[in-house]
GUKE-286181 format. One record per residue (C-alpha): residue number from 0; residue in one letter; x negated, y negated, z negated. Coordinates in steps of 0.1 Angstrom, whole numbers. Layout:
N
<atom rofi="NUM" fidren="A" X="X" Y="Y" Z="Z"/>
...
END
This chain:
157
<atom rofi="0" fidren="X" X="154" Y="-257" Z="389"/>
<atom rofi="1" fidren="X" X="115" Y="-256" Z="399"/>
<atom rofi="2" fidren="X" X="89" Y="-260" Z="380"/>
<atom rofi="3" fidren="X" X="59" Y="-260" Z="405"/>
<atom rofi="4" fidren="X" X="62" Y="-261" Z="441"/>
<atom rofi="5" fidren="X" X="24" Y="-250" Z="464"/>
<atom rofi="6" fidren="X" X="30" Y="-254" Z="500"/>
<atom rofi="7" fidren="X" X="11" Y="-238" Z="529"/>
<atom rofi="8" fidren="X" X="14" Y="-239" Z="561"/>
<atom rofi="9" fidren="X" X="54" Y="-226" Z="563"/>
<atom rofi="10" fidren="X" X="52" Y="-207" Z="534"/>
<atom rofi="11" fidren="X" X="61" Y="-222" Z="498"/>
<atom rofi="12" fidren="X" X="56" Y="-204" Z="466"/>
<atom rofi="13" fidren="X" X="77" Y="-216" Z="435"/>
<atom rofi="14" fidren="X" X="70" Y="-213" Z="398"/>
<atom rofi="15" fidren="X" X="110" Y="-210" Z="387"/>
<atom rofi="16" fidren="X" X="124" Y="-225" Z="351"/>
<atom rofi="17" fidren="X" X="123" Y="-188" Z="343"/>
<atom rofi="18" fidren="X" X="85" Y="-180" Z="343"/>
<atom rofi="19" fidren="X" X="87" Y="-156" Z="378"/>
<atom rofi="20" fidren="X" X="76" Y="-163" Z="412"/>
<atom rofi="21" fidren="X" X="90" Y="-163" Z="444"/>
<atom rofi="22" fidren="X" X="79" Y="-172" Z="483"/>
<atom rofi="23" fidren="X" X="103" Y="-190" Z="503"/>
<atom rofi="24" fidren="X" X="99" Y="-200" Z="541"/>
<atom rofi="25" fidren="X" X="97" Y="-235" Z="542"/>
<atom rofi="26" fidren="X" X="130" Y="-236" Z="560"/>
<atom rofi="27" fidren="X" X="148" Y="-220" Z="535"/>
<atom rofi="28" fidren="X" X="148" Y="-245" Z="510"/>
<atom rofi="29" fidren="X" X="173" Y="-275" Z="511"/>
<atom rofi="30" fidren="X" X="166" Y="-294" Z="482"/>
<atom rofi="31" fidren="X" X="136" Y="-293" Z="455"/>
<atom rofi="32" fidren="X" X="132" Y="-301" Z="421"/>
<atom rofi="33" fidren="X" X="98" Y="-310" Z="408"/>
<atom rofi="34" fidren="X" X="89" Y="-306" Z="366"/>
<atom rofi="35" fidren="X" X="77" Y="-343" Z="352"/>
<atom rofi="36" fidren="X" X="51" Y="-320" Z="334"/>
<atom rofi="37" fidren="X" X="17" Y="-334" Z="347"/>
<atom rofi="38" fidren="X" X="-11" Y="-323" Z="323"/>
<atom rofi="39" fidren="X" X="-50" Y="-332" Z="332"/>
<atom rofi="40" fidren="X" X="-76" Y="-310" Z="337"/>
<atom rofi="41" fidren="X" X="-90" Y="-317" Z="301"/>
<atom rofi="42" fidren="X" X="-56" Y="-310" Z="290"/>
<atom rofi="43" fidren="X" X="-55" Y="-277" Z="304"/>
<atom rofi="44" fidren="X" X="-89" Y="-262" Z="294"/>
<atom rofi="45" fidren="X" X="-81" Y="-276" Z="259"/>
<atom rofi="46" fidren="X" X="-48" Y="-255" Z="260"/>
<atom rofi="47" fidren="X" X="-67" Y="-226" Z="272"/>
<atom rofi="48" fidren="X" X="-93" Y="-229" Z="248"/>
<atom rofi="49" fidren="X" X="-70" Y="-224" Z="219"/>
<atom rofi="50" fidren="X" X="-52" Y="-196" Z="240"/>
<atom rofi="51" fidren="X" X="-82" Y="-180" Z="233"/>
<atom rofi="52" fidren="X" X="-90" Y="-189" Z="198"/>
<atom rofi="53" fidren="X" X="-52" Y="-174" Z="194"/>
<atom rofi="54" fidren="X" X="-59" Y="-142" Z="211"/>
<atom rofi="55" fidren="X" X="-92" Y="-136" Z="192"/>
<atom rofi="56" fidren="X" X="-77" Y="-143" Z="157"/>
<atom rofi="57" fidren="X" X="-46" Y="-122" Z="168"/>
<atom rofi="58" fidren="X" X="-72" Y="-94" Z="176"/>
<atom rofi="59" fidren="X" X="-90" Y="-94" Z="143"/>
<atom rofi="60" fidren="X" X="-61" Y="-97" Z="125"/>
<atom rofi="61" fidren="X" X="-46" Y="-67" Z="146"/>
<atom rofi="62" fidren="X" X="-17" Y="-93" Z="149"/>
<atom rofi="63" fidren="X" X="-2" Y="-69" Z="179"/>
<atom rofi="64" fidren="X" X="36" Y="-86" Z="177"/>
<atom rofi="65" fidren="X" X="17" Y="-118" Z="187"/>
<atom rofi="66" fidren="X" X="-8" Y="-96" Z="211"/>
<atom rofi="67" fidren="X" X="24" Y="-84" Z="230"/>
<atom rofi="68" fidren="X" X="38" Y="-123" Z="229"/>
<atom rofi="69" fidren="X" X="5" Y="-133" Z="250"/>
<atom rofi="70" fidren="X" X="6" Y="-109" Z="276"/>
<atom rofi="71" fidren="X" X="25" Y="-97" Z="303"/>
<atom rofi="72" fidren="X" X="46" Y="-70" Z="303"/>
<atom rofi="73" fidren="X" X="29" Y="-54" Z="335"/>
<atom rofi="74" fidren="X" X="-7" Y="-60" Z="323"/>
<atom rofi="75" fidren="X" X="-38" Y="-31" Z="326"/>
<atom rofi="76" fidren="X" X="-64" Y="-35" Z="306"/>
<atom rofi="77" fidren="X" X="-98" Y="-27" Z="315"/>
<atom rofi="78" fidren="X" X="-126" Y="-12" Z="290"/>
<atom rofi="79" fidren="X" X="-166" Y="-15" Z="296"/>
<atom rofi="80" fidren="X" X="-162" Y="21" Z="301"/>
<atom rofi="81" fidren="X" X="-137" Y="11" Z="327"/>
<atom rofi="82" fidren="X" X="-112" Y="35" Z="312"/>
<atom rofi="83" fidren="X" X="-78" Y="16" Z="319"/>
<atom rofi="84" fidren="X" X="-45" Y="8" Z="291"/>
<atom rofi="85" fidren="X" X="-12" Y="-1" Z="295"/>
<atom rofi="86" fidren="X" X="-1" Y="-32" Z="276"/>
<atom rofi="87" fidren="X" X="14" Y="-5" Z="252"/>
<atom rofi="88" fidren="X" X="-10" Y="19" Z="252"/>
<atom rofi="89" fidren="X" X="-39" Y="-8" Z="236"/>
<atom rofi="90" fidren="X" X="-11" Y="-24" Z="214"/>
<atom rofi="91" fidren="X" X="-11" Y="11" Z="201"/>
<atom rofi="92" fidren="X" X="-40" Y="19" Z="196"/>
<atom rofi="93" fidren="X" X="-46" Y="-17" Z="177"/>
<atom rofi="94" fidren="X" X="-21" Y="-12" Z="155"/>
<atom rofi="95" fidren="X" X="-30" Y="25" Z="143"/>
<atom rofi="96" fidren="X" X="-68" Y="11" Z="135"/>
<atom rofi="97" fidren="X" X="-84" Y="31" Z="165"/>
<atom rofi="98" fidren="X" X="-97" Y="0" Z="176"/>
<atom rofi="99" fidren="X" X="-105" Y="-26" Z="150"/>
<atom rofi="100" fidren="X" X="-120" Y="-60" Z="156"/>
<atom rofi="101" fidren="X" X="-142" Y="-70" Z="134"/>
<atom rofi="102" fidren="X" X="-153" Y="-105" Z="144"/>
<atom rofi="103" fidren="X" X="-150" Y="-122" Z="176"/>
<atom rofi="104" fidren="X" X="-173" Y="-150" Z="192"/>
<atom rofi="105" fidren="X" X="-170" Y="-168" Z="223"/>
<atom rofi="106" fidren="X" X="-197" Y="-182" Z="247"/>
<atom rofi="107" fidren="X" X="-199" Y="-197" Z="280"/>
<atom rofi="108" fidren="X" X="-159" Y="-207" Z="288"/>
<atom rofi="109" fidren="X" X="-151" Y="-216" Z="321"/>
<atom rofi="110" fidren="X" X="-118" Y="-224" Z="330"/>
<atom rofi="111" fidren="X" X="-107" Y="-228" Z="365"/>
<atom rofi="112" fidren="X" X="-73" Y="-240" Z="373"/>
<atom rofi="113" fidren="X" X="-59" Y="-229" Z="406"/>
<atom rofi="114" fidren="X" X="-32" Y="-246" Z="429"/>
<atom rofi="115" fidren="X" X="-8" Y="-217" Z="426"/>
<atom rofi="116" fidren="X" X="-3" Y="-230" Z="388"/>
<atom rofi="117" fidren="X" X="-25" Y="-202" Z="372"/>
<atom rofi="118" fidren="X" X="-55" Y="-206" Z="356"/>
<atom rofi="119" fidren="X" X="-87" Y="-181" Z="351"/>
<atom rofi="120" fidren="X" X="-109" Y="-185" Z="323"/>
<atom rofi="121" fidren="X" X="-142" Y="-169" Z="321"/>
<atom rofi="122" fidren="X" X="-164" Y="-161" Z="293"/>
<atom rofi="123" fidren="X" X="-191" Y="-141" Z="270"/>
<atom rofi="124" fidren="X" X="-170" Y="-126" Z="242"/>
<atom rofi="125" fidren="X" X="-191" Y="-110" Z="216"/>
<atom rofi="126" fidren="X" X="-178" Y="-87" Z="197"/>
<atom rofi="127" fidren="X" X="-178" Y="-64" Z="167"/>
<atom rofi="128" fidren="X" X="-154" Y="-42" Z="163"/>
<atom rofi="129" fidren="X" X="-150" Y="-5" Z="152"/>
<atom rofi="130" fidren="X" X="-137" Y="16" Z="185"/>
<atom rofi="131" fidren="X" X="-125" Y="57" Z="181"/>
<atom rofi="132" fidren="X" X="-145" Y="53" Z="153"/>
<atom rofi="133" fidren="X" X="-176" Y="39" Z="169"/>
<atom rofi="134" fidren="X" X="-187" Y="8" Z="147"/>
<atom rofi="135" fidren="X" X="-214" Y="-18" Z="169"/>
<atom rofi="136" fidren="X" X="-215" Y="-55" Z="183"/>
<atom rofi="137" fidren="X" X="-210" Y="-55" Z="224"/>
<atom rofi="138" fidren="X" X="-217" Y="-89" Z="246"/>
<atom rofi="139" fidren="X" X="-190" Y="-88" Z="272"/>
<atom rofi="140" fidren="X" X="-182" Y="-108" Z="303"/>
<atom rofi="141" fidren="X" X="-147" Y="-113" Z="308"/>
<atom rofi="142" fidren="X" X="-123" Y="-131" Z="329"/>
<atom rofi="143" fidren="X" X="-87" Y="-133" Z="322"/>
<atom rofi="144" fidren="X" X="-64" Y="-148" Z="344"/>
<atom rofi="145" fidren="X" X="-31" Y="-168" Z="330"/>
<atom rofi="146" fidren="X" X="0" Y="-183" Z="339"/>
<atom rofi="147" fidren="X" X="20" Y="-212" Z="323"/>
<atom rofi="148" fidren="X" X="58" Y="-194" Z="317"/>
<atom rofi="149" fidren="X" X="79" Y="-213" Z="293"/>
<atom rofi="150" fidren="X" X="55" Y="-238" Z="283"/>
<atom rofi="151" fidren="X" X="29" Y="-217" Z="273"/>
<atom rofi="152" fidren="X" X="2" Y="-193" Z="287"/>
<atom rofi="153" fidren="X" X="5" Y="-158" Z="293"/>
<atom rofi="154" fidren="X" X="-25" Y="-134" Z="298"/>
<atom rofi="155" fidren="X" X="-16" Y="-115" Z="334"/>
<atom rofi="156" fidren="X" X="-49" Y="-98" Z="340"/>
END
């Protein structure tokens, strides 16, 4: 069964039941199946908002069984250094206190929802936390990019 179905040209991407994606030729698909789930814009932003009052409570809270149950299993994260981490690696180094999030305020969220049933959200996180020791408050820009899998959103990049 399909969830989502975006169409170009001869090419047709599909959102399966499953969360993954796959790209069909037009001509290889017989019959399609289309989700009743229609949400509005509003909707969505709303949704994502609290994705990300989610993720920055889980952060503070070093919450990383809930950290891991937001993201993708195939995630990098990227530092302000620019120093990357493996999904694992940051879950890691949350959980042993190495990084600890001290508070967490957002500014400036814009969320953009794409045709390919994705959405990015961009924003100014502020944030104090204690990093390798380090203890100071940083204004970030971010953007994260999600997907809808299984009724809810999952952080990809």
């Amino acid at each position: 069964m399909l969830l989502v179905c975006a169409c170009e040209a001869q090419t047709m991407w599909v959102w399966m039941k499953d969360g993954s994606e796959r790209q069909f030729a037009v001509s290889e698909v017989d019959s399609v199946t289309f989700s009743k789930e229609r949400i509005s814009m509003e909707q969505r932003k709303k949704e994502i908002e609290q994705f990300l009052d989610n993720w920055n409570a889980a952060m503070i809270a070093a919450d990383t069984a809930r950290l891991g149950n937001m993201m993708d299993d195939g995630i990098i994260l990227r530092h302000i250094t620019g120093m990357t981490q493996t999904k694992r690696e940051w879950l890691e180094e949350v959980a042993s206190g190495s990084m600890k999030y001290h508070k967490i305020e957002k500014r400036d969220v814009v969320v953009t929802s794409n045709d390919n049933g994705s959405a990015s959200v961009s924003f100014t996180p502020v944030i104090t936390a204690t990093i390798w020791g380090s203890y100071g408050t940083w204004t970030l820009s971010g953007t994260m990019r999600l997907v809808k899998r299984s009724g809810r959103w999952i952080r990809v990049e």
